[in-house]
C-alpha positions in Angstrom: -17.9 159.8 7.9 -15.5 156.9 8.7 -14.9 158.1 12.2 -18.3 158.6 13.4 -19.9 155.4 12.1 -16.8 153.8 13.8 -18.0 155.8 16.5 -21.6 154.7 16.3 -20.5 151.3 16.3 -18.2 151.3 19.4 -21.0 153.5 21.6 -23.6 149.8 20.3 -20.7 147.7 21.5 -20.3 149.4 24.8 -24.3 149.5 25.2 -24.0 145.9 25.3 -21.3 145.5 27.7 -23.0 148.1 30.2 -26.9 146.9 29.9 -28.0 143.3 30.4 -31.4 144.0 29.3 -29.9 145.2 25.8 -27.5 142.2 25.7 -30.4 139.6 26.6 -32.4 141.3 23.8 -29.1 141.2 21.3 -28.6 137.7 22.2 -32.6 136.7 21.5 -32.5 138.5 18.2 -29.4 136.4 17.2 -31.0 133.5 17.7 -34.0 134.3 16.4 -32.0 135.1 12.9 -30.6 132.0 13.3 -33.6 129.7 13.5 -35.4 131.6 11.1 -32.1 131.4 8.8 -31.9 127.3 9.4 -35.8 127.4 8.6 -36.0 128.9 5.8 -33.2 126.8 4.6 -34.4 123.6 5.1 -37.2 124.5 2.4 -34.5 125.4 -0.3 -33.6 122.8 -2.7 -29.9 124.3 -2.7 -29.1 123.6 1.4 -26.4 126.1 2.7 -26.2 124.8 5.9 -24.9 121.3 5.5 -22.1 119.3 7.0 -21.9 121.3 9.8 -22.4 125.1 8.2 -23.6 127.5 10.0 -25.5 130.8 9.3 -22.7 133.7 10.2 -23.1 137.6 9.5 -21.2 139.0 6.8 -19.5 142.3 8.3 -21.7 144.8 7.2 -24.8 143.3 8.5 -23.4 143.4 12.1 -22.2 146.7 11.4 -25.9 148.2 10.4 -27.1 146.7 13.7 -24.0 147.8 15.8 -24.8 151.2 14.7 -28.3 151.5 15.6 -28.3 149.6 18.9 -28.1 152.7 20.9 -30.7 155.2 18.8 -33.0 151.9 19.1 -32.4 151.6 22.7 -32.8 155.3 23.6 -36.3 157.4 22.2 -34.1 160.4 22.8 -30.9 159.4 21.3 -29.5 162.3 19.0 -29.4 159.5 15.9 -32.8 159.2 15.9 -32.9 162.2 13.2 -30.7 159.7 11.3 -31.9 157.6 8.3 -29.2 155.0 7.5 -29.1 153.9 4.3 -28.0 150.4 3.7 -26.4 150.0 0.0 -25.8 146.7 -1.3 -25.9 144.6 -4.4 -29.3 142.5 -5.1 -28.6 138.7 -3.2 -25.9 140.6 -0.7 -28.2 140.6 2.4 -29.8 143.5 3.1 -32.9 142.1 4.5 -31.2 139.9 6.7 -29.2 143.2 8.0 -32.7 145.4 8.8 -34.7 141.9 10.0 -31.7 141.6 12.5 -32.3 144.8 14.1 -36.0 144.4 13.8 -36.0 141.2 15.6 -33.7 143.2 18.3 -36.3 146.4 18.7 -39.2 144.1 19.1 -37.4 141.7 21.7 -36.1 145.0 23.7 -40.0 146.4 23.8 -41.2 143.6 25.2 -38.0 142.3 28.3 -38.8 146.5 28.9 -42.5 146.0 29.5 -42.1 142.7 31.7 -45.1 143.5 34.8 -46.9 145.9 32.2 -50.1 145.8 31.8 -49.9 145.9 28.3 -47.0 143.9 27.9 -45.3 146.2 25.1 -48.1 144.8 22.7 -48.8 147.2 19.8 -47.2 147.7 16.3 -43.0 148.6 17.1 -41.8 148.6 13.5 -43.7 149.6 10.4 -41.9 149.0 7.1 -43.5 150.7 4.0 -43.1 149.9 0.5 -44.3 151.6 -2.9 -44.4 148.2 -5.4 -46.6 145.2 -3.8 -45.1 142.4 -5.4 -42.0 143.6 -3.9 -43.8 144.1 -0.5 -45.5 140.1 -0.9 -41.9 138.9 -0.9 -40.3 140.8 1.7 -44.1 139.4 4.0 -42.3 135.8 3.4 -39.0 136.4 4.9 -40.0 138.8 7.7 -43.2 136.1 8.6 -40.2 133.3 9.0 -38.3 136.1 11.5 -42.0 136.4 13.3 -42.3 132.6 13.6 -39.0 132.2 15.3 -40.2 134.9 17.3 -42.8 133.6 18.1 -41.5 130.2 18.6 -39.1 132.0 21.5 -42.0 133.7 23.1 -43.8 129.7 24.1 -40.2 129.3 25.0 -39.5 132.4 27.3 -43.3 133.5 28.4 -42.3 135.3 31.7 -39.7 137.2 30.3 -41.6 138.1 26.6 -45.4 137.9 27.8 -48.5 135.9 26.9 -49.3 137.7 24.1 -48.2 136.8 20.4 -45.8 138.2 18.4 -47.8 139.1 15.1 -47.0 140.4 11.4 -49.5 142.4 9.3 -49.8 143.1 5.7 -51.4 146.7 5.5 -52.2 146.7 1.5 -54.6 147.6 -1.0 -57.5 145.0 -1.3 -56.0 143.8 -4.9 -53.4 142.7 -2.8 -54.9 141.3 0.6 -58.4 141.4 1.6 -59.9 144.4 3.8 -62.9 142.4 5.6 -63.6 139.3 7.4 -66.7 139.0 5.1 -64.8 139.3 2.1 -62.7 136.2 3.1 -65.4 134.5 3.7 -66.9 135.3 0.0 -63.5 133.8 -1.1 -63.8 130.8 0.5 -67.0 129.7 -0.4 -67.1 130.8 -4.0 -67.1 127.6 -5.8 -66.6 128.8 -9.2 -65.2 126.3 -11.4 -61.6 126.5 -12.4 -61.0 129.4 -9.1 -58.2 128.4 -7.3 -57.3 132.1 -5.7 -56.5 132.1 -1.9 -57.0 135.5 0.2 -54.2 134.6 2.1 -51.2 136.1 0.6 -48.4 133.4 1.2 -48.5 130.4 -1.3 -46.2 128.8 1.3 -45.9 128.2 5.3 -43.0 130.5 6.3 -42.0 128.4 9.0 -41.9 124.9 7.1 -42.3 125.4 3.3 -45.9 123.3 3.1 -48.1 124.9 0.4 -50.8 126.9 2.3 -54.5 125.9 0.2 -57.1 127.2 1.2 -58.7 125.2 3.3 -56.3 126.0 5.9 -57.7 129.2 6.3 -60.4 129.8 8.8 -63.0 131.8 10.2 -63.3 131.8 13.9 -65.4 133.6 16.6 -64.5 135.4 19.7 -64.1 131.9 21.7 -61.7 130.6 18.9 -64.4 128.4 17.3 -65.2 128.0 13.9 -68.6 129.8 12.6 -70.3 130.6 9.4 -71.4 134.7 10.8 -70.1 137.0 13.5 -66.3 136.5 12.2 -63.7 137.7 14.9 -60.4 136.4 13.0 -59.4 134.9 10.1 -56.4 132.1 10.9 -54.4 130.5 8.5 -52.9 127.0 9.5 -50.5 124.4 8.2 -51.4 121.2 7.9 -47.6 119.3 8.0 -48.1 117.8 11.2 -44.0 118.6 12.2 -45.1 122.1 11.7 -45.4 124.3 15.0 -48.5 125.8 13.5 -50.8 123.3 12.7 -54.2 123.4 14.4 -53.4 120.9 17.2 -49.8 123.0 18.2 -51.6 126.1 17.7 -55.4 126.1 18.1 -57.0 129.2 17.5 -53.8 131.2 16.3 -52.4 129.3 13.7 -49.6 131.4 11.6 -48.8 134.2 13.3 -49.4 136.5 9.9 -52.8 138.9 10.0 -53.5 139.9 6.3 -57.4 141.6 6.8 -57.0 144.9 7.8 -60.3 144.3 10.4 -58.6 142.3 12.1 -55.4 144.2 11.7 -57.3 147.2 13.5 -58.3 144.6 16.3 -55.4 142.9 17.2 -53.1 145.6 16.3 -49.5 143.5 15.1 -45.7 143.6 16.2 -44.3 144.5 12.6 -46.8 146.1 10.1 -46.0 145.6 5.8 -47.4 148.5 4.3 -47.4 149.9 0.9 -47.3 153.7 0.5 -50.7 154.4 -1.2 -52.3 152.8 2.5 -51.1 155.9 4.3 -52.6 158.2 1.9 -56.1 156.7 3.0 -55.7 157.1 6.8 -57.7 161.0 6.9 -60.6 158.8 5.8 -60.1 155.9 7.4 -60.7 156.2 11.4 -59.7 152.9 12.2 -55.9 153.1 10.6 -55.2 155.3 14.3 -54.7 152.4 15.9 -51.7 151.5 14.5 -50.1 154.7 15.8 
């Protein structure tokens, strides 16, 4: 078992050194880990990366991705029938490990669809969950991967396309509201003492600024606010250093889509799901487009 995931890993390292388009998108998703990993820690009280520390991969991380470069890479690749299991203590870096090779499937789908029509839009990675607290948590750190993402797209637009990269959280409605209407309910029920917030993030994933919830809005088709005929719900933040503040980002805001309308409509990069959401799909219609 040795042998072939040493195997596994050479035939990712040669991939890179035989196909630019691979490397360019190995590259990106490197330095979209590190952003996101620099972001997230300038929010902690406990800084890692001080006096000149950098974020690094710990061996088996880059291993995980090594492996899977070339089953990504190539829909007929015989590993594609494999499900690797990554097994590692709570705090070791798991997430960091899948978000890494995430962040490389979603880059590669798009450099590959440069001069398409649609651009390689459409969800590329689903990850599925059974407990929803543990699916809220694992939104925070994969939004912060989408935000540098994201943040690399404005950078790079002819080479990763005018259209957004987007997370969605596919849940039950305890967890994350299924209608436009029902987030505008929320935020204008004035009941005293009520302080809950439809959006599911207490915190901005790019900057750490508490999210309240009059940073959420209802826009139209054109992007402007209104009061009826909701087209999307956008969440802003309202540190003005923020890249997603309403004048940096007017009329997309926080590249997270939490209502599944608009989840239907604008179909995201990397869906959060829960298992009990795919046991609804023979009665809900709508749930095809995300396949």
């Amino acid at each position: 078992e040795c042998d072939i995931a040493h195997e596994r890993i050479k035939e990712g390292l040669s991939l890179l050194g035989k196909n630019g388009q691979v490397l360019l998108a190995f590259q990106l998703a490197n330095q979209a880990m590190h952003v996101a990993a620099i972001q997230t820690d300038s929010t902690r009280d406990d800084r890692r990366y001080v006096d000149g520390k950098q974020p690094e991969w710990r061996p088996f991380q880059l291993a995980f991705i090594l492996i899977n470069l070339a089953s990504v890479a190539d829909y007929d690749h015989k590993d594609r029938k494999i499900a690797d299991l990554i097994y590692f203590p709570t705090g070791g870096g798991k997430t960091e490990a899948y978000l890494g090779l995430i962040a490389f499937a979603l880059l590669l789908r798009r450099l590959r669809s440069k001069g398409e029509a649609h651009e390689g839009r459409g969800v590329a990675v689903i990850l599925r969950y059974t407990l929803r607290l543990l699916t809220l948590d694992q939104l925070g750190r994969a939004a912060t991967l989408i935000c540098a993402l994201e943040e690399l797209r404005r950078r790079y637009p002819k080479e990763l396309g005018n259209s957004r990269f987007t997370i969605g959280l596919w849940v039950g409605a305890s967890a994350s509201a299924n209608r436009l209407m029902d987030v505008h309910k929320i935020l204008h029920d004035y009941t005293p003492g009520k302080l809950g917030s439809p959006f599911p993030l207490t915190n901005c994933p790019w900057c750490g600024e508490p999210i309240k919830i009059q940073n959420i809005k209802l826009l139209d088709t054109a992007g402007k606010p209104t009061k009826k005929k909701f087209a999307r719900a956008v969440v802003y933040c309202e540190k003005p250093s923020c890249s997603f503040t309403e004048r940096k980002s007017e009329g997309q805001g926080l590249p997270v889509l939490f209502v599944d309308e608009q989840i239907y409509q604008e179909v995201p990069s990397f869906v959060v799901a829960t298992v009990d959401k795919f046991a609804m799909m023979p009665w809900r219609g709508d749930a095809g487009m995300l396949f």
